[in-house]
C-alpha positions as protocol buffer text, in pm:
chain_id: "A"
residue {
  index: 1
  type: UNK
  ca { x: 8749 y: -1517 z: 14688 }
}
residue {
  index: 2
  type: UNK
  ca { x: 8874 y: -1526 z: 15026 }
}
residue {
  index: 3
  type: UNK
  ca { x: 9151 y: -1622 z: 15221 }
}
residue {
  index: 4
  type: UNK
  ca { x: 8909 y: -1879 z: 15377 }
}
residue {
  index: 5
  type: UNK
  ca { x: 8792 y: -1987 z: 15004 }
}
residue {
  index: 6
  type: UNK
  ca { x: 8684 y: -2338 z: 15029 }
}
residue {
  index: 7
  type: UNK
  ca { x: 8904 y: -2590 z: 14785 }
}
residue {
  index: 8
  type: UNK
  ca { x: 8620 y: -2682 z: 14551 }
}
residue {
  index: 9
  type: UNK
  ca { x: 8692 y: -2351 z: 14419 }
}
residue {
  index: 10
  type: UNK
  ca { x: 9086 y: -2406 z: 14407 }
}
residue {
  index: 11
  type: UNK
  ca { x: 9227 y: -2393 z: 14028 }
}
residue {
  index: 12
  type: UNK
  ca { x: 9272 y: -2746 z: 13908 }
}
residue {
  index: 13
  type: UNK
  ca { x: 9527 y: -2749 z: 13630 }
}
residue {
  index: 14
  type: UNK
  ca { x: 9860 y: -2506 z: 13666 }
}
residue {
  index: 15
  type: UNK
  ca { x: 9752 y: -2257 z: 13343 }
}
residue {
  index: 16
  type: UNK
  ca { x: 9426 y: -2209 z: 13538 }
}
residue {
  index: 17
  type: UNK
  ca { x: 9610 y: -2097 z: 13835 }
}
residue {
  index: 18
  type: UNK
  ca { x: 9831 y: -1894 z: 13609 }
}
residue {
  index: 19
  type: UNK
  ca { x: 9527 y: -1758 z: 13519 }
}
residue {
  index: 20
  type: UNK
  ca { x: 9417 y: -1642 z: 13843 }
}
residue {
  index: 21
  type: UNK
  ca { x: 9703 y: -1504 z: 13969 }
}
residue {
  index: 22
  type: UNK
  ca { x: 9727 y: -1277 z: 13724 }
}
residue {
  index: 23
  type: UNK
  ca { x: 9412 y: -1151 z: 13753 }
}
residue {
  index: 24
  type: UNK
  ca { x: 9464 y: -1124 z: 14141 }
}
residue {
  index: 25
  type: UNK
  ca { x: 9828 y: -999 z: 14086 }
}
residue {
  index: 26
  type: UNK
  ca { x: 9774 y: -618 z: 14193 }
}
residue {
  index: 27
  type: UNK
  ca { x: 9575 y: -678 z: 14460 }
}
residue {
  index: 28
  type: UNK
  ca { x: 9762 y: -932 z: 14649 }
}
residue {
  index: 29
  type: UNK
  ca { x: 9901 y: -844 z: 15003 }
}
residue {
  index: 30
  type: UNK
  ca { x: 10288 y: -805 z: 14924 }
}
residue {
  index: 31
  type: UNK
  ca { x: 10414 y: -1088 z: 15076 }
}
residue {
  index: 32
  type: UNK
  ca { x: 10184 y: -1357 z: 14856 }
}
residue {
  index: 33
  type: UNK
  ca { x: 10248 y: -1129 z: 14548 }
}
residue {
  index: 34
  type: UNK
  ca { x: 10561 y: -1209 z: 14660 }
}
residue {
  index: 35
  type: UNK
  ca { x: 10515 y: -1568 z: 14660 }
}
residue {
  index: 36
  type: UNK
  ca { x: 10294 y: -1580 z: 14372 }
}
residue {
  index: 37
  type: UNK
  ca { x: 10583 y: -1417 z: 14149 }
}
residue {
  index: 38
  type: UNK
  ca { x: 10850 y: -1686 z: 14302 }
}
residue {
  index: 39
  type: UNK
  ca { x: 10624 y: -1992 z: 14188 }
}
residue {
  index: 40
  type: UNK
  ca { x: 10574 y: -1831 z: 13857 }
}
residue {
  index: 41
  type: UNK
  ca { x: 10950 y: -1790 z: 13768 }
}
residue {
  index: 42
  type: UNK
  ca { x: 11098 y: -2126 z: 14037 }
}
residue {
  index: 43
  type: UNK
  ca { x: 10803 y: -2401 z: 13926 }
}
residue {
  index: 44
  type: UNK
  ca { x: 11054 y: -2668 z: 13941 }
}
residue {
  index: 45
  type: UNK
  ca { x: 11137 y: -2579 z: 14296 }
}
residue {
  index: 46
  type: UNK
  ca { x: 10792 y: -2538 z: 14422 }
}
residue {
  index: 47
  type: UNK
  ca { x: 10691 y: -2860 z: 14261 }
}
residue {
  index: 48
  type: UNK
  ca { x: 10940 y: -3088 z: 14498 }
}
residue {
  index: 49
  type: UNK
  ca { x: 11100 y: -2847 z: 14730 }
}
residue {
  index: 50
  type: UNK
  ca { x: 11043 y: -2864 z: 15114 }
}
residue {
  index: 51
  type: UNK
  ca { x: 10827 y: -2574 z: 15275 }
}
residue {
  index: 52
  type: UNK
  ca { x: 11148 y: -2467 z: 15440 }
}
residue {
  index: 53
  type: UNK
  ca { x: 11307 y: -2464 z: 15185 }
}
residue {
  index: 54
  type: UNK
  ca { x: 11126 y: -2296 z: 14949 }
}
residue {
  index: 55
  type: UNK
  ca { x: 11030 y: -2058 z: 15202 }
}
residue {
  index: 56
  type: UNK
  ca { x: 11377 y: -1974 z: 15278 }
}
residue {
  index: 57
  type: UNK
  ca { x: 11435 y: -1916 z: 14829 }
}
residue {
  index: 58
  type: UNK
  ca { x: 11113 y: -1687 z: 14799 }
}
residue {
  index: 59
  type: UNK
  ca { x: 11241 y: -1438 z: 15105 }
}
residue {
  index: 60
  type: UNK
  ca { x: 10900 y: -1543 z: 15309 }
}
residue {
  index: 61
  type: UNK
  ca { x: 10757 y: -1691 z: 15635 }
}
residue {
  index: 62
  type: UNK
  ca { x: 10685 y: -2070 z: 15594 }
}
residue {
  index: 63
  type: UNK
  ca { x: 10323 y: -2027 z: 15746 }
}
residue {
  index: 64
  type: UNK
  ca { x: 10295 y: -1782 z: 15407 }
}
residue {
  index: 65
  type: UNK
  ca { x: 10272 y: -2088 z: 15196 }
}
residue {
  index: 66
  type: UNK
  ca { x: 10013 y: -2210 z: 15374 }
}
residue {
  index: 67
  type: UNK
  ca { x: 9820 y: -1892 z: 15392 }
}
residue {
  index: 68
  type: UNK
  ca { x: 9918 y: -1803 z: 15014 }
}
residue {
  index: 69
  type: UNK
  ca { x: 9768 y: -2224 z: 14897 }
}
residue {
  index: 70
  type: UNK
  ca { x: 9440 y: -2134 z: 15128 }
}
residue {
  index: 71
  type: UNK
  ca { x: 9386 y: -1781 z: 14943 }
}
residue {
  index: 72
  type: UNK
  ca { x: 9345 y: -1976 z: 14613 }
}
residue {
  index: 73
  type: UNK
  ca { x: 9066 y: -2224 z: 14791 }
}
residue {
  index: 74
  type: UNK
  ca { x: 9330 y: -2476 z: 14825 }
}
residue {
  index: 75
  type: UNK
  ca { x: 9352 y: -2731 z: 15146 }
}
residue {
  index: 76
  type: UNK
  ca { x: 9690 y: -2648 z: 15195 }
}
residue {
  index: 77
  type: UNK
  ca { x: 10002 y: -2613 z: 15076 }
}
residue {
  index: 78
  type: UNK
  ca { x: 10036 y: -2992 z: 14953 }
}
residue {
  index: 79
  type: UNK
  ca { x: 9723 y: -2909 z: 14755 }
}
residue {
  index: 80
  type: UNK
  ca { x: 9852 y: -2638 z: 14583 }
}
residue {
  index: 81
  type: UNK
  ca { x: 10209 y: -2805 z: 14537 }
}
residue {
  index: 82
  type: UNK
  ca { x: 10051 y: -3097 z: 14354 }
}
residue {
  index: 83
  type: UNK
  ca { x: 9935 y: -2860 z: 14069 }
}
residue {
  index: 84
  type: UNK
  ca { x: 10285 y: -2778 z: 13985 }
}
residue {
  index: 85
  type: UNK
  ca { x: 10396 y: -3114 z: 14027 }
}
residue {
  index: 86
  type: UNK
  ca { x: 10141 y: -3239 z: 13788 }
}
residue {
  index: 87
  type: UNK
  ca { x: 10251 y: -2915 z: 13502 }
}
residue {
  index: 88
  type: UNK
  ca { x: 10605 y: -3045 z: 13516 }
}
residue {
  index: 89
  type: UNK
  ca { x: 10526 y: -3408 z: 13424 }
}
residue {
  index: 90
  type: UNK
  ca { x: 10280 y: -3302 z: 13149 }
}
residue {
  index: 91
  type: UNK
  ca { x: 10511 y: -3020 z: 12986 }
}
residue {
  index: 92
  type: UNK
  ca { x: 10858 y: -3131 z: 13108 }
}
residue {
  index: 93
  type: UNK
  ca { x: 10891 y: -3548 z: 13080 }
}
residue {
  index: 94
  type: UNK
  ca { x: 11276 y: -3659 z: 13024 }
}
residue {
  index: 95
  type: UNK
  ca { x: 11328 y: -3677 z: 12689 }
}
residue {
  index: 96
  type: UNK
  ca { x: 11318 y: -4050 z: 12678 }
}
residue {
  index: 97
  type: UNK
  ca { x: 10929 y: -4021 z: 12832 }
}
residue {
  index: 98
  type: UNK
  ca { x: 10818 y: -3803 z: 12567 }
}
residue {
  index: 99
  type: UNK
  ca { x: 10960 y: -4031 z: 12312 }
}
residue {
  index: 100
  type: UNK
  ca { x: 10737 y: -4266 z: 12458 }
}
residue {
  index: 101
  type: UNK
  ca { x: 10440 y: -4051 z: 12486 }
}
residue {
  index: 102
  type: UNK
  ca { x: 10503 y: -3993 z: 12089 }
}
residue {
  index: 103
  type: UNK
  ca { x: 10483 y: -4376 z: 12052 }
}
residue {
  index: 104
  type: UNK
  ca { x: 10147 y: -4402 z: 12257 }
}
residue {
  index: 105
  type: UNK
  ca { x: 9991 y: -4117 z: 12071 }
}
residue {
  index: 106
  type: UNK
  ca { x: 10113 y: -4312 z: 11739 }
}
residue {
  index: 107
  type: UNK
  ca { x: 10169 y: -4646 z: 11771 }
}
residue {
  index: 108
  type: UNK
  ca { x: 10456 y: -4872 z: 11837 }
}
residue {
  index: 109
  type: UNK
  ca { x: 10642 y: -4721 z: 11544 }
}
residue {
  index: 110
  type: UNK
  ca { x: 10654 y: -4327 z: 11515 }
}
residue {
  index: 111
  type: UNK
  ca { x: 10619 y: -4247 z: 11131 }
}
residue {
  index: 112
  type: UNK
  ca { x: 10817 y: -3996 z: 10981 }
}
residue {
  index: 113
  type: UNK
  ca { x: 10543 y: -3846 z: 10818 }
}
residue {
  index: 114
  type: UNK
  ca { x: 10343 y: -3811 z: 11155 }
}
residue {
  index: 115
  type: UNK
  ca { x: 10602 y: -3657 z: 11299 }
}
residue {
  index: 116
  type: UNK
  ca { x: 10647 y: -3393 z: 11044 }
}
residue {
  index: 117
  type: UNK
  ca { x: 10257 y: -3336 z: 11078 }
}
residue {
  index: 118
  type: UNK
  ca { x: 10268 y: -3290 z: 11435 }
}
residue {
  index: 119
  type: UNK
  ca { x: 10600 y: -3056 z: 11464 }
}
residue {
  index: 120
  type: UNK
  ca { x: 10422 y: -2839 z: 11131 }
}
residue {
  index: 121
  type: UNK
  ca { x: 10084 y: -2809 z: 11333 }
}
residue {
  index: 122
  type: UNK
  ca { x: 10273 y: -2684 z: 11692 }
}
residue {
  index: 123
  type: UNK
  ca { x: 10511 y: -2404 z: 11462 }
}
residue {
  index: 124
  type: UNK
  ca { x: 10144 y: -2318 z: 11303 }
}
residue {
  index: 125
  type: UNK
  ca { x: 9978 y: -2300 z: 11654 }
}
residue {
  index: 126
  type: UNK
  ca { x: 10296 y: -2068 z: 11813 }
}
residue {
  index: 127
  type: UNK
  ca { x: 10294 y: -1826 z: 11486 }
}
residue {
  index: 128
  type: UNK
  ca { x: 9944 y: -1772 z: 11516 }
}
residue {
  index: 129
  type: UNK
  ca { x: 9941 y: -1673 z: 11883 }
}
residue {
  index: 130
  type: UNK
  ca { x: 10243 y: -1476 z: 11893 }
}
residue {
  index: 131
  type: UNK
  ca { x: 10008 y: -1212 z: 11632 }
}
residue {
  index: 132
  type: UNK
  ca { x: 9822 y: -1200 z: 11943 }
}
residue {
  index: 133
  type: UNK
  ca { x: 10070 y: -1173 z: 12215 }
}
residue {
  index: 134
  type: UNK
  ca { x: 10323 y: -960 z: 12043 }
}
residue {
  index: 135
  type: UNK
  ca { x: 10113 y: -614 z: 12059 }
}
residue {
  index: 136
  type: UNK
  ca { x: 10309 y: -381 z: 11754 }
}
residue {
  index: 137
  type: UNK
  ca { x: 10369 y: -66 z: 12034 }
}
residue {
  index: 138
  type: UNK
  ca { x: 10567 y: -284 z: 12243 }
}
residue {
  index: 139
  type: UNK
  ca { x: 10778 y: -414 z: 11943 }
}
residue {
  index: 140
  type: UNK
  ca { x: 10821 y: -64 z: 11807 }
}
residue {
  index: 141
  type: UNK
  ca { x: 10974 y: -37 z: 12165 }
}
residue {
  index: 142
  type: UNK
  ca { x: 11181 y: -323 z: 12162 }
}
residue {
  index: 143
  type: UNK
  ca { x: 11323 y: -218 z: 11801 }
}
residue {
  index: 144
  type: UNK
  ca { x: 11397 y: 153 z: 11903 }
}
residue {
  index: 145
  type: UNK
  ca { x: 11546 y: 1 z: 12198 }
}
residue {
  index: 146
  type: UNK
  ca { x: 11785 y: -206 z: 12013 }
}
residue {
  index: 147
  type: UNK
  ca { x: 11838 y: 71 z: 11698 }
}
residue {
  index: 148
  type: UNK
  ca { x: 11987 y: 310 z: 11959 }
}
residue {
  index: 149
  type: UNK
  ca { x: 12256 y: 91 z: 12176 }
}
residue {
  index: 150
  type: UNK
  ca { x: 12624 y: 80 z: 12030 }
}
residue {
  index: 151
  type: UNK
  ca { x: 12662 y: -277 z: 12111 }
}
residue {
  index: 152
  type: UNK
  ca { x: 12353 y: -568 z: 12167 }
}
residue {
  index: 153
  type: UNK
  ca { x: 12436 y: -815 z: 12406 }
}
residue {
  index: 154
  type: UNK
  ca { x: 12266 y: -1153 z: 12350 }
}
residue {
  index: 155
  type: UNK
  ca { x: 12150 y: -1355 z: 12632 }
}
residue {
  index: 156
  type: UNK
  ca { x: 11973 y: -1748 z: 12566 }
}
residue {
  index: 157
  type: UNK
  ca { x: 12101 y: -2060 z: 12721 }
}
residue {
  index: 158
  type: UNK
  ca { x: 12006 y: -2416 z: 12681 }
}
residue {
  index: 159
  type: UNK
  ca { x: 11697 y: -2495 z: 12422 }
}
residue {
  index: 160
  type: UNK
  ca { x: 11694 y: -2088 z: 12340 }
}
residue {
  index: 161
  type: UNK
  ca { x: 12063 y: -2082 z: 12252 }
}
residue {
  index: 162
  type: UNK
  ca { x: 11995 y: -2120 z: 11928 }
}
residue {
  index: 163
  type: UNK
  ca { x: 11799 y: -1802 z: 11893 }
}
residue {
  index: 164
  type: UNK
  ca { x: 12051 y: -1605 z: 12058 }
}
residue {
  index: 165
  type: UNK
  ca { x: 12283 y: -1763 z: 11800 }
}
residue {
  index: 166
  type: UNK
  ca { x: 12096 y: -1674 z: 11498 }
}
residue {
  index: 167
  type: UNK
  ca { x: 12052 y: -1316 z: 11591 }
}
residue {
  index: 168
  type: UNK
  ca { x: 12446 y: -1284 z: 11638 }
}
residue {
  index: 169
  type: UNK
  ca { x: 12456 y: -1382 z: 11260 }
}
residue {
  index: 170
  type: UNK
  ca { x: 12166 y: -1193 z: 11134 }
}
residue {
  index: 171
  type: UNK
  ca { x: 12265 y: -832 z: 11338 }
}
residue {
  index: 172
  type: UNK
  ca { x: 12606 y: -935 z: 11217 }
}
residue {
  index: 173
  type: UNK
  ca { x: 12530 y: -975 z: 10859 }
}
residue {
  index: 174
  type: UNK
  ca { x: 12323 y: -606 z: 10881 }
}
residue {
  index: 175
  type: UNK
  ca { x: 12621 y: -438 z: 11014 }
}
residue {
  index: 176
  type: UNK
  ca { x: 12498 y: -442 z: 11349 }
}
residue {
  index: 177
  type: UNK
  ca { x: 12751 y: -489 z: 11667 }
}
residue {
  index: 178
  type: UNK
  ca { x: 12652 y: -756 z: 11868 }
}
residue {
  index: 179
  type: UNK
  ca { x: 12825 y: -987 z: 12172 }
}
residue {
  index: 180
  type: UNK
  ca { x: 12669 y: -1316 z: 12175 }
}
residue {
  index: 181
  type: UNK
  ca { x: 12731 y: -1433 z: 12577 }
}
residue {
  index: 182
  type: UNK
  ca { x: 12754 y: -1768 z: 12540 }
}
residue {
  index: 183
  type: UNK
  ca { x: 12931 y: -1816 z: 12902 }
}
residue {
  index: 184
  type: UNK
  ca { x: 13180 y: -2049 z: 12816 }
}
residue {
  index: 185
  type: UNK
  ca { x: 13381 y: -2141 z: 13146 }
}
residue {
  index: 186
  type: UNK
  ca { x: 13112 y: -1991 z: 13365 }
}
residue {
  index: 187
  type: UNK
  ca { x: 13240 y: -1664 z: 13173 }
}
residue {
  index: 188
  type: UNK
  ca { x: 12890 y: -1494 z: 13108 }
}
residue {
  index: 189
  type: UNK
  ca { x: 12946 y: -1214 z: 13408 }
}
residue {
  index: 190
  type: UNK
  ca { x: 13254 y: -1145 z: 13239 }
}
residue {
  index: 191
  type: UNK
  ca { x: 13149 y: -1117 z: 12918 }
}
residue {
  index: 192
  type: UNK
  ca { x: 12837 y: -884 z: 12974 }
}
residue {
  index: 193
  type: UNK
  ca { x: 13091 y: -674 z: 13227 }
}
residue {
  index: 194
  type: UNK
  ca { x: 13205 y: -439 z: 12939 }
}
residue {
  index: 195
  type: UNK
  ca { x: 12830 y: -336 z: 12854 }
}
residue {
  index: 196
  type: UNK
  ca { x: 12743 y: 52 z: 12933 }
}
residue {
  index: 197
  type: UNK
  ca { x: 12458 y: 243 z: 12914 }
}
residue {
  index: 198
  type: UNK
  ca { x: 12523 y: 311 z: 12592 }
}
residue {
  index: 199
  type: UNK
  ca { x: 12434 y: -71 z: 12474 }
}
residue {
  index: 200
  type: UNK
  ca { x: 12105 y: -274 z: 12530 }
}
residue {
  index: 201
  type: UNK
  ca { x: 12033 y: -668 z: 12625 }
}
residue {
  index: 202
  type: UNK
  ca { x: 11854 y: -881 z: 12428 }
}
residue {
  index: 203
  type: UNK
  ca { x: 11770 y: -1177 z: 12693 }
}
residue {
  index: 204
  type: UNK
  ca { x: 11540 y: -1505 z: 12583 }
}
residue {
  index: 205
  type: UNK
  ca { x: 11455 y: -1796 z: 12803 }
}
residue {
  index: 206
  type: UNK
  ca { x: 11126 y: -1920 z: 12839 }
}
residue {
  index: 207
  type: UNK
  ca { x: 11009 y: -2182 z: 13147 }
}
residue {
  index: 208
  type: UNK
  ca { x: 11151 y: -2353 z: 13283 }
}
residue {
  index: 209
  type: UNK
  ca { x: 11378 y: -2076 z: 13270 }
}
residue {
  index: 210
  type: UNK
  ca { x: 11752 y: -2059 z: 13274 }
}
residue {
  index: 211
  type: UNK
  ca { x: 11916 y: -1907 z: 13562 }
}
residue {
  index: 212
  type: UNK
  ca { x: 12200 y: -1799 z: 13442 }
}
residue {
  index: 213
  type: UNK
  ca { x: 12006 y: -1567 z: 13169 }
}
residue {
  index: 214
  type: UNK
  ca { x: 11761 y: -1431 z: 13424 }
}
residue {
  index: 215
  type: UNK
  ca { x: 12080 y: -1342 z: 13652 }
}
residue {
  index: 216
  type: UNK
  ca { x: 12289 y: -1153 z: 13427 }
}
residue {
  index: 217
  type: UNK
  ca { x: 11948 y: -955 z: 13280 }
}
residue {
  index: 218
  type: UNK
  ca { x: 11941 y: -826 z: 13671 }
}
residue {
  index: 219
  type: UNK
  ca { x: 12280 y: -780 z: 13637 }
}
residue {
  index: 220
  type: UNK
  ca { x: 12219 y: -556 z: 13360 }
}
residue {
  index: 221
  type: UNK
  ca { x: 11906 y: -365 z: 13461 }
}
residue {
  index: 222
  type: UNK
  ca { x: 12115 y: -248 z: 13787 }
}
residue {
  index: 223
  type: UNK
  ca { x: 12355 y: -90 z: 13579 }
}
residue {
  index: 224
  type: UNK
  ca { x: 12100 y: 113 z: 13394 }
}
residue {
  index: 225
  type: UNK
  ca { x: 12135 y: -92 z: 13059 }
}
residue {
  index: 226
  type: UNK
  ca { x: 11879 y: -85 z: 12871 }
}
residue {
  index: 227
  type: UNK
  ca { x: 11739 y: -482 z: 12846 }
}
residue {
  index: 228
  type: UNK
  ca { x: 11475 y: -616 z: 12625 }
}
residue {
  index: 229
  type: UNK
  ca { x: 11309 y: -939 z: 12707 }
}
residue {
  index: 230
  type: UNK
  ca { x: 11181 y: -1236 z: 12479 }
}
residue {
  index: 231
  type: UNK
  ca { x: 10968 y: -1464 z: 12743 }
}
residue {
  index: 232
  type: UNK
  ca { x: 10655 y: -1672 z: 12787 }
}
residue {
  index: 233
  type: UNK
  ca { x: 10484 y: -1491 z: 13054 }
}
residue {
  index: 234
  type: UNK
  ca { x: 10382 y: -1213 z: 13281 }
}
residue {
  index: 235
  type: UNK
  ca { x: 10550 y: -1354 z: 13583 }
}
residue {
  index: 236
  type: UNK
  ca { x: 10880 y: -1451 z: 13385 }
}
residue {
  index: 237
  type: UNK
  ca { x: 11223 y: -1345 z: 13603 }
}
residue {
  index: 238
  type: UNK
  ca { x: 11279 y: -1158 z: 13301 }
}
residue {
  index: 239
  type: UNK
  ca { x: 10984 y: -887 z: 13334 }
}
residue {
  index: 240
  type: UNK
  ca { x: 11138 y: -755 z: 13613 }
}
residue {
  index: 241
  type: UNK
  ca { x: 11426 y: -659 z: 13453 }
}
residue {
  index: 242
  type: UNK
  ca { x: 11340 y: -605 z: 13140 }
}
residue {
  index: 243
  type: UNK
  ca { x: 11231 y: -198 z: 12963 }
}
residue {
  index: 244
  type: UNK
  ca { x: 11027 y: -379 z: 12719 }
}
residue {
  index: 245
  type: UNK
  ca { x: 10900 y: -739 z: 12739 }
}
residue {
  index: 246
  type: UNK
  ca { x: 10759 y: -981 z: 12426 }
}
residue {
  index: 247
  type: UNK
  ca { x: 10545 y: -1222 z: 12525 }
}
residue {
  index: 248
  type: UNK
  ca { x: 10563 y: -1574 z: 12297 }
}
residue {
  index: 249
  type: UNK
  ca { x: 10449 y: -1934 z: 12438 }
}
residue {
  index: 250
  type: UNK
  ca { x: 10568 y: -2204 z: 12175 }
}
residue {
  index: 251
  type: UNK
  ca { x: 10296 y: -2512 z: 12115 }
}
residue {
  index: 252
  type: UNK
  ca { x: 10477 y: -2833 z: 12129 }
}
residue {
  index: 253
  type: UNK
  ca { x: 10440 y: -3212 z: 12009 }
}
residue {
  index: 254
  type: UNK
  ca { x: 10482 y: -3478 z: 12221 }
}
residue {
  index: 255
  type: UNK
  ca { x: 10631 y: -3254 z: 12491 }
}
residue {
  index: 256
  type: UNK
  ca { x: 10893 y: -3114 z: 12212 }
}
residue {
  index: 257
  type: UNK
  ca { x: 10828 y: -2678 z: 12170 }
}
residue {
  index: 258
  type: UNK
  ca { x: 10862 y: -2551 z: 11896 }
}
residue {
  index: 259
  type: UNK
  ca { x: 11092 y: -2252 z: 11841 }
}
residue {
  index: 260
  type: UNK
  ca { x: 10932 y: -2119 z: 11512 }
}
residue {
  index: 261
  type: UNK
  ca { x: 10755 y: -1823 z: 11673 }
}
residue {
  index: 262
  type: UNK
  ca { x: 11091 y: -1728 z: 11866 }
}
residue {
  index: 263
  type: UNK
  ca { x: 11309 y: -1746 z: 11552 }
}
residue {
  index: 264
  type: UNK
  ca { x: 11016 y: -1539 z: 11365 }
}
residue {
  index: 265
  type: UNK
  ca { x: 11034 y: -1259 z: 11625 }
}
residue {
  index: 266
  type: UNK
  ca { x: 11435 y: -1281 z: 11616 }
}
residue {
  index: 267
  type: UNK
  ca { x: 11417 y: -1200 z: 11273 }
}
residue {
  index: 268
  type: UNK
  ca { x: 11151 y: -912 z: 11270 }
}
residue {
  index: 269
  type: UNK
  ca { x: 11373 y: -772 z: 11532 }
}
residue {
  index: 270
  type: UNK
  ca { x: 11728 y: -805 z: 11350 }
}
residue {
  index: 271
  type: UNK
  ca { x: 11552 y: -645 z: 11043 }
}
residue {
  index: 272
  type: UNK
  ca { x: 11336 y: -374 z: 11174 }
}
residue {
  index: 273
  type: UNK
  ca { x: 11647 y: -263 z: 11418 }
}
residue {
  index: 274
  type: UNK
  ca { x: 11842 y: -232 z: 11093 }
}
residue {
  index: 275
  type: UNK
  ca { x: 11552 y: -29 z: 10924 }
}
residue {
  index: 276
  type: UNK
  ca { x: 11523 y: 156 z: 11238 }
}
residue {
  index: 277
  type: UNK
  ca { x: 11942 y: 245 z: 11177 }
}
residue {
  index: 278
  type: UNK
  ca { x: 11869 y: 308 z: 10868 }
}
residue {
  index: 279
  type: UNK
  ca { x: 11631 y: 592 z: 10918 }
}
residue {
  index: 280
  type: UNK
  ca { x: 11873 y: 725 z: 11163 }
}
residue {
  index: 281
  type: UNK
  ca { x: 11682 y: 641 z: 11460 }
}
């Protein structure tokens, strides 16, 4: 397809654009790989920003947005902007929408039972692809990774906090020396500040993804310590950063994700870094 690709040819839902860019990732002139790599990790931003604007965020010309929407076969830039605009709504309502998008799918009242059902089927749905994404070679990586650092930083903020949380405990509990960065008072440069090389990262966040998390993982790569990444795709702010990535996208209900798949791999990872120790590396 060519820059002059005609529109009827544009993607028309976000995880068919995802789809494409990928695919057209290495061959991109730099400044819409760029681009392409800024919309991936900022959808938020390129769903309502101004051109200016997000020009000004992805370190490019505002005529590249244009030129980067009319690659993909879109009209313009508007076009293209829509897509995102349309993900968000669909994957990201405020809680009180998907609450009501539960009660439209189920009724006036949402039954307990159905509700069960529907959270069961989504953990079900994210196990079952994370055999797929997960390939074992990259999770033998991950685990030597981990085995050989002194001291494991944990990075996870908002909905992945919890992860991060539970693999303080369960390194903890195998005699493992973790710092869980929490960043309490804006503290989370701080506390990652006494990591060397001897140490490794252990960052999660999946989209929309948390700032703070993808910042101090930079942070940490520029110093030469060792990160490894749990994230939801290819284009994550993570990647860039990371030595070794995981790749796990969580179903959902109702707009709610799951978080089964993450806390599986959180576990496989506390335990086969321990095993890993225990063979001496």
């Amino acid at each position: 397809m060519t820059e002059a690709a005609s529109a009827n040819e544009a993607p028309s839902d976000y995880e068919s654009l995802r789809a494409l860019l990928l695919i057209r990732r290495e061959t991109m002139p730099k400044r819409l790989k760029q681009l392409a790599a800024f919309a991936m990790e900022h959808p938020e931003e390129v769903a309502f920003g101004t051109v200016a604007g997000i020009a000004e965020h992805a370190g490019v010309q505002p005529s590249t947005l244009v030129r980067f929407a009319k690659s993909l076969g879109y009209d313009g830039f508007s076009h293209l902007q829509q897509i995102f605009r349309d993900r968000l709504r669909e994957r990201f309502p405020d809680y009180r929408e998907r609450l009501k998008v539960l009660r439209d799918l189920e009724g006036d009242h949402v039954h307990a039972a159905a509700l069960l059902e529907g959270f069961t089927n989504a953990a079900a749905i994210s196990l079952e692809k994370m055999r797929d994404s997960v390939q074992p070679e990259e999770l033998s990586r991950a685990i030597e990774t981990l085995a050989k650092a002194d001291t494991i930083y944990l990075l996870g903020a908002r909905r992945v906090f919890p992860i991060a949380a539970y693999c303080a405990y369960a390194f903890g509990k195998l005699g493992i020396r973790t710092i869980l960065i929490d960043h309490v008072g804006q503290l989370g440069p701080e506390q990652l500040g006494t990591a060397t090389v001897r140490d490794a990262v252990l960052a999660i966040s999946f989209t929309p993804y948390a700032p703070v998390t993808a910042d101090l993982a930079a942070a940490a790569a520029r110093n030469n310590i060792p990160v490894v990444a749990i994230t939801d795709s290819a284009f994550s702010p993570l990647v860039s950063s990371a030595d070794v990535w995981l790749e796990v996208a969580e179903a959902d209900f109702g707009a709610f994700r799951s978080l089964s798949a993450s806390f599986a791999l959180a576990m496989a990872l506390a335990v086969g870094t321990a095993e890993k120790r225990a063979q001496g590396t």
